[in-house]
ZAMI-668806 format. One record per residue (C-alpha): residue in three letters; x, y, z. Coordinates in steps of 0.001 Angstrom, whole numbers, padded with zeros to 6 digits, always signed. Each point is the difference from the previous one (the first is absolute). Example, Ala and Ser with C-alpha at 12.3 -4.5 7.8 and 13.67 -1.06 7.14 Angstrom:
% ZAMI-668806
Ala+012300-004500+007800/Ser+001370+003440-000660/
***
This chain:
% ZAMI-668806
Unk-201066-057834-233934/Unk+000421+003837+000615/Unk+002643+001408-001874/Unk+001490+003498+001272/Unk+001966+001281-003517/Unk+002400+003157+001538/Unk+000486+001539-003667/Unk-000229+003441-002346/Unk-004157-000096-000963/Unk-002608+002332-001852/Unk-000552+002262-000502/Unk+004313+000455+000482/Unk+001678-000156-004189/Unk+001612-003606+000643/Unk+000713-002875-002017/Unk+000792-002197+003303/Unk-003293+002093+001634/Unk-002147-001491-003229/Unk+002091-003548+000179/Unk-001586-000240+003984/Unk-003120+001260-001381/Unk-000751-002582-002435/Unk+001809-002800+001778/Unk-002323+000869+003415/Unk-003373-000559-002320/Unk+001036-003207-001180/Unk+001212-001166+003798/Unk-003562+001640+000620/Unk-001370-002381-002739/Unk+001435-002795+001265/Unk-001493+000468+003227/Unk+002310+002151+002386/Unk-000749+003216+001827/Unk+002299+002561-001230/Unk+000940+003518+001758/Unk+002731+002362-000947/Unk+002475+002090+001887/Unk+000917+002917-002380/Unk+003527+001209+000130/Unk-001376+003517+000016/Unk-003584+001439+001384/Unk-002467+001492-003240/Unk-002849+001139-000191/Unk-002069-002122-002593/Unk+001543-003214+001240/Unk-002612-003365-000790/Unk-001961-001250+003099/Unk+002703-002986+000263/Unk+002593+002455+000927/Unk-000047-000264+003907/Unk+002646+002413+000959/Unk+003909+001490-001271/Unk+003055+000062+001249/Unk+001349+003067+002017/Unk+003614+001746-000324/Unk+000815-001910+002953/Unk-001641-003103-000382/Unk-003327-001954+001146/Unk-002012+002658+002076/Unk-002618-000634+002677/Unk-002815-000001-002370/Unk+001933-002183-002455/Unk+000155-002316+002577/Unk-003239-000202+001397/Unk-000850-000253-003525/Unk+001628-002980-000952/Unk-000543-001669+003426/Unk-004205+000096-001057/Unk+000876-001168-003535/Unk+002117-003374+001793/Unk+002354-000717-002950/Unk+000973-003575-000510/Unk+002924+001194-001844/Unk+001345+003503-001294/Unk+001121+000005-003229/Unk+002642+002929-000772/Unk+000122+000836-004219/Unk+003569+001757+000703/Unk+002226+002134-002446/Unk+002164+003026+001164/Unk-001911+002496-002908/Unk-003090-001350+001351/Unk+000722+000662+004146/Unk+002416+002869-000750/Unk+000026+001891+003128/Unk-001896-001954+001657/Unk+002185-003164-000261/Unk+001535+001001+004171/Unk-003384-000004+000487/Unk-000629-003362-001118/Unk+002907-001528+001716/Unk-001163+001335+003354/Unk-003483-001846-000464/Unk+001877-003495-001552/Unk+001974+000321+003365/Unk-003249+000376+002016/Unk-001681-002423-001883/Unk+002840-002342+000306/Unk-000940-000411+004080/Unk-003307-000927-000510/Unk-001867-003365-001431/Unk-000886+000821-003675/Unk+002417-001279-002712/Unk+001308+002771-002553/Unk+000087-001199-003786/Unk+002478+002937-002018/Unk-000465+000270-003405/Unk+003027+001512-001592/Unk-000436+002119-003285/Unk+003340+000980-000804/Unk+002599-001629+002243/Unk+002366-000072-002619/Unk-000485+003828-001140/Unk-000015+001536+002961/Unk+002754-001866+001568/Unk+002436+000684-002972/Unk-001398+003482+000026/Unk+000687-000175+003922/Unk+002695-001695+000661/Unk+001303-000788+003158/Unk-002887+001794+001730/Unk-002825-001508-002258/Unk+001780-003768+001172/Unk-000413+001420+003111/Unk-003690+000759-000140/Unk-000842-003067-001853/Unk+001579-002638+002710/Unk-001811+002513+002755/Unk-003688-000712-002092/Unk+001237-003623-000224/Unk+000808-000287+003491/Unk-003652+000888+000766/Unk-001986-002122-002981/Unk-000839-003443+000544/Unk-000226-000341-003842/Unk+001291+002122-002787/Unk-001352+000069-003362/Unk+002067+001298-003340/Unk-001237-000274-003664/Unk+003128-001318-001550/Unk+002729-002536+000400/Unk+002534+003207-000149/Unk-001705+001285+003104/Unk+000064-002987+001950/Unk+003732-000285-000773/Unk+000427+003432+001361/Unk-001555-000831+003357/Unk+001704-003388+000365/Unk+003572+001241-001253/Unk+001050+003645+001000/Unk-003040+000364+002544/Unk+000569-003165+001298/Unk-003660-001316+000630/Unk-000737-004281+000518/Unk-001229-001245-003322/Unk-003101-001663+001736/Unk-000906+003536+001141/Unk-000698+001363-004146/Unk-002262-000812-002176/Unk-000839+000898-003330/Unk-003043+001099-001364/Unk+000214+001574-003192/Unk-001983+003335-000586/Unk-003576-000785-001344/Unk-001165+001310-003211/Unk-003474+000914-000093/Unk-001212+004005-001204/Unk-000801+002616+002323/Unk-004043+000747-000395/Unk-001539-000160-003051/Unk+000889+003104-003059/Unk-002281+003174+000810/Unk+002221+001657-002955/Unk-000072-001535-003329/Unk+003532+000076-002730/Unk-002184+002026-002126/Unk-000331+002498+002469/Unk+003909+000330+001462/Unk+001082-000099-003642/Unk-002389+003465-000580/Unk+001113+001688+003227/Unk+003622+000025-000221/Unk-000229+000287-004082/Unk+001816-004042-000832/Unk-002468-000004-003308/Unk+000873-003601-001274/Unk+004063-000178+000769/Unk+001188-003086+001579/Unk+000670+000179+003462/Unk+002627-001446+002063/Unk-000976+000247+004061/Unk+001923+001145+002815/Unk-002023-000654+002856/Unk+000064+000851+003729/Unk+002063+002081+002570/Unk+003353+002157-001909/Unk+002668-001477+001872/Unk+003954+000513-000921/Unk+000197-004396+000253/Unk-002437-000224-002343/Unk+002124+000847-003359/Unk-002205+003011-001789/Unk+003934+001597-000672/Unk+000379-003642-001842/Unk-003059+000336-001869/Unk+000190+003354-001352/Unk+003352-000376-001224/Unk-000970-003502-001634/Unk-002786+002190-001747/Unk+002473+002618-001105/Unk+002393-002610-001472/Unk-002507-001542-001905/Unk-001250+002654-001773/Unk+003458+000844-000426/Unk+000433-003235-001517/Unk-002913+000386-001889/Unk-001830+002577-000508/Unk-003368-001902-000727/Unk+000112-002316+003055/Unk-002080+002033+001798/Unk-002055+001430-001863/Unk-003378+000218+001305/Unk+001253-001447+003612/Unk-000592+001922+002627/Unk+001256-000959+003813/Unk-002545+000676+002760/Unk+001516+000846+003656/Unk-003075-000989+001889/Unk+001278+000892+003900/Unk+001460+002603+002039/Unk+002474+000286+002624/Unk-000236-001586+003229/Unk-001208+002382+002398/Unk+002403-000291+003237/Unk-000407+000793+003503/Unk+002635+001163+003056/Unk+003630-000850-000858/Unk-000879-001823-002891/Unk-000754+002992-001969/Unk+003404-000321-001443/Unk-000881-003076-002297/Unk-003000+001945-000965/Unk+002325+003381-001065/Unk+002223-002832-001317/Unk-002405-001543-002809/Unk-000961+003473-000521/Unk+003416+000699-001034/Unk-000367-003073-002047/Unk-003041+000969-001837/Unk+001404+003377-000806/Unk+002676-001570-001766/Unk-002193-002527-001789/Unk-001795+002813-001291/Unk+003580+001801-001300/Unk+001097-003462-001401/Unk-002841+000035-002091/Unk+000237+003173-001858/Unk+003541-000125-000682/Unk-000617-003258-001510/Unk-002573+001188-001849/Unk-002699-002417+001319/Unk-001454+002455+002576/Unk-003650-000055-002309/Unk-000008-003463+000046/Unk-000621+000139+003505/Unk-003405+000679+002132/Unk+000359+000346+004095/Unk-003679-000580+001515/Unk+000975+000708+003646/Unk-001834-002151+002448/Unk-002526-002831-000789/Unk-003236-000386+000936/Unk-001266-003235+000530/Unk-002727+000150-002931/Unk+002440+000630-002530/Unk+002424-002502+001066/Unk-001644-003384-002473/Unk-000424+002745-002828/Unk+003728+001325-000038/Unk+000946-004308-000071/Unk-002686-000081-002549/Unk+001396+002788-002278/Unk+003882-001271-000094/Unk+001386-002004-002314/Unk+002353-001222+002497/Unk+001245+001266+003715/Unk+003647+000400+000426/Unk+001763-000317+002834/Unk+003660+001190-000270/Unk+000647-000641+004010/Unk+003396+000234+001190/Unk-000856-001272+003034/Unk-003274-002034+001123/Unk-001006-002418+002850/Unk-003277-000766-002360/Unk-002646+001963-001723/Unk-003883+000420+000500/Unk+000308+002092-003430/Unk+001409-003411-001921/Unk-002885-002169+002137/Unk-002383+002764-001159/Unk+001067-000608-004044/Unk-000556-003853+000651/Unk-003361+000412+000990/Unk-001235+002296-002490/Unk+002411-001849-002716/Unk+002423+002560-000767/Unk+002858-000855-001292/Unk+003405+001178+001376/Unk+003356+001311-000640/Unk+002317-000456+003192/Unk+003274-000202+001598/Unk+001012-002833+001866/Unk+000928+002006+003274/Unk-000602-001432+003001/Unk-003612-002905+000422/Unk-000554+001605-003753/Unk+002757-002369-001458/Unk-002536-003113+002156/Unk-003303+001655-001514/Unk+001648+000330-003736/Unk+002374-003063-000287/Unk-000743-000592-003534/Unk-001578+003173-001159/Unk+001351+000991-003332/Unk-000611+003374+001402/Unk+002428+000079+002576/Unk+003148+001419+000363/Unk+002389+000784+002376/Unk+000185+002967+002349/Unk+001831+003420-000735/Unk+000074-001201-003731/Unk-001558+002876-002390/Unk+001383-001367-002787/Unk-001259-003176+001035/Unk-003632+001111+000325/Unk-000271+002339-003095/Unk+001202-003847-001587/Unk-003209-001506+001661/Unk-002356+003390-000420/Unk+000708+000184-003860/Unk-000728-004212-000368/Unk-002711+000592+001955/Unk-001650+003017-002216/Unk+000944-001903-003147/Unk-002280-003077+001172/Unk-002910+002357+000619/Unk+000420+002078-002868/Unk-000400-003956-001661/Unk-002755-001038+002193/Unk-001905+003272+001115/Unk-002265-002262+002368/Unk+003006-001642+001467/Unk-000568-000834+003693/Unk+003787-001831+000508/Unk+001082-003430-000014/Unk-000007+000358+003696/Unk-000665+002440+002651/Unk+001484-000874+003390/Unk+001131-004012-000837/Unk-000801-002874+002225/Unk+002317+000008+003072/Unk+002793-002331+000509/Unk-000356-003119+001978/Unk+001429+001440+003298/Unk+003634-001094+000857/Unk-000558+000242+004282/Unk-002067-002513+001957/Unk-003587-000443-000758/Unk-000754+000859+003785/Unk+001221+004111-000698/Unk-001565+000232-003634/Unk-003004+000796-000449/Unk-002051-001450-003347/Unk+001226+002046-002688/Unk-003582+000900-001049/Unk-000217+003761+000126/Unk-003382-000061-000080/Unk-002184+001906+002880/Unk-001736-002696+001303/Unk+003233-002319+000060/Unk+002382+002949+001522/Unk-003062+000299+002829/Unk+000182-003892+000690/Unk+003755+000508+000363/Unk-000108+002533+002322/Unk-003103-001051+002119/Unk+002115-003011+000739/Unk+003089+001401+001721/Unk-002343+001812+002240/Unk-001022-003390+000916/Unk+003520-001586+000152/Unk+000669+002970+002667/Unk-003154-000005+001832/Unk+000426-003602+001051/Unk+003859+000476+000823/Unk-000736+002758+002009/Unk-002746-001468+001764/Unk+001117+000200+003530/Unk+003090+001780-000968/Unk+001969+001538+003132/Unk-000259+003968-000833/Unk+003022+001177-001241/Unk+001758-002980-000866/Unk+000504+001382-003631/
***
């Protein structure tokens, strides 16, 4: 089949852009053509990248574009942060695309986040992207509760397929190395990976650190915490949540040194790809102190290279971690500098501890077997999963009357 994915790509800084990337060469793998429409023109873009979204939707070009290509279906990998401005722009072309033959699958990142963020409007936008899907795809129970409850969407219409967990490409950086250039010597180090977002808890963190080593004032010794991410860069309107997690960061940063931990603490700005496997291989564990979370790519990420993890149970995290003995509940400080301190005292015991579990198996999945996916995470599986609602639509929408969505 030829798959159209409408989605942030490279060279754009995206973890839903890198999601589409590696999900598109497995689909590729498994035998599909696979083209891209970027949410924004760049220069740089990979040869699969066929054209972008304008301000005001599908141009000309775009069209002609996609017209040679002949999708079977378009796949949409969808997330407010991810379309930003661009998200009228989107709508426009769902509403276009809506009138003609070719079924829409929607793959929803962050229903729940963005429509508690959003409110009424982000309901709203959400029915108006389900109003034009023929399928929508979520990662976690939570999410598909959100669509079916407040957002009102047919329970036959969502599936889940969890996120997959499989590393982006292979270290160019080695631990070694990222330990020399930002000066970690041997300390332990506890991760905190990805995009600097107000939801994700640093605030929690950082005043879990201070009241353990208020607590005791050996507990971290020799700990450091790496803040391996920067702040989302925005576009348009949405520039606010950027100049909001700014805000956020700057008061991170004052939490820190008034309680004392502020040299515990390492901020790495953005990423790069080739240093992504040796950060995971350097930490002694990745913590995630989310206050809010649809699902994580960071806690996939520590499965696959076997990290172990500290974590709230916010949102799909309480799914992921039912179980853990490193989970906790969200907006808990005290609670977390409970789990970081039993967590330090079992490596200081085992210094090549790798943790009695990482991510743990997944549930058996309460909802019908016909909107579950297999609760493998694995690439090959979540590929499988996916390749198969594009069938499921394809054949319902064979001889489909445009516009019947």
């Amino acid at each position: 089949m030829r798959i159209l994915f409408v989605t942030p790509y490279a060279p754009a800084r995206d973890g839903i852009g890198t999601y589409s990337e590696v999900l598109g060469g497995a689909l590729r793998e498994a035998g599909h053509e696979v083209a891209v429409v970027a949410v924004r023109a760049a220069p740089g873009a990979p040869p699969e990248v066929i054209g972008a979204l304008g301000a005001s939707g599908a141009s000309d070009g775009l069209r002609a574009a996609v017209a040679r290509f002949k999708p079977d279906v378009v796949h949409v990998q969808f997330a407010v942060p991810a379309f930003g401005a661009r998200t009228p722009a989107l709508l426009r072309w769902l509403d276009e695309l809506g009138r003609g033959p070719v079924p829409v699958v929607s793959t929803l990142h962050e229903a729940t986040r963005d429509t508690a963020l959003l409110r009424g409007p982000g309901r709203a936008l959400y029915r108006r992207i389900a109003r034009r899907s023929d399928r929508l795809i979520v990662h976690t129970q939570g999410a598909r509760d959100t669509l079916t409850g407040p957002i009102g969407v047919p329970a036959d219409r969502v599936q889940v397929i969890p996120h997959f967990s499989t590393p982006p490409p292979a270290a160019v950086t080695t631990a070694a190395e990222l330990r020399t250039r930002f000066g970690l010597g041997d300390d332990r180090l506890l991760l905190a990976f990805g995009f600097i977002h107000v939801d994700k808890g640093l605030d929690d963190l950082v005043e879990a650190l201070a009241l353990l080593q208020r607590r005791d004032a050996g507990a971290l010794r020799g700990v450091r915490l790496v803040v391996a991410g920067q702040v989302r860069p925005r576009s348009g309107p949405f520039r606010v949540f950027e100049a909001r997690d700014r805000l956020h960061l700057a008061r991170v940063r004052r939490m820190a040194a008034r309680g004392g931990v502020a040299g515990r603490l390492v901020f790495t700005g953005f990423v790069p790809d080739g240093d992504i496997a040796a950060w995971f291989d350097a930490a002694g564990a990745v913590v995630l102190p989310y206050r809010k979370a649809e699902q994580s790519g960071v806690a996939n990420l520590a499965q696959a290279y076997g990290t172990p993890v500290i974590a709230t149970t916010a949102g799909g995290l309480a799914e992921l971690f039912a179980g853990s003995p490193w989970a906790v509940p969200p907006r808990s400080p005290d609670r977390l500098a409970d789990a970081l301190r039993d967590f330090l005292t079992t490596m200081s015991d085992n210094p090549h501890y790798s943790g009695p579990l990482t991510v743990p198996p997944a549930q058996p999945s309460p909802q019908p077997d016909t909107t579950s996916a297999s609760q493998e995470t694995g690439l090959g599986e979540i590929s499988a999963a996916t390749s198969a609602v594009y069938r499921a639509v394809h054949e319902h929408d064979r001889g489909r009357d445009p516009g019947a969505r």
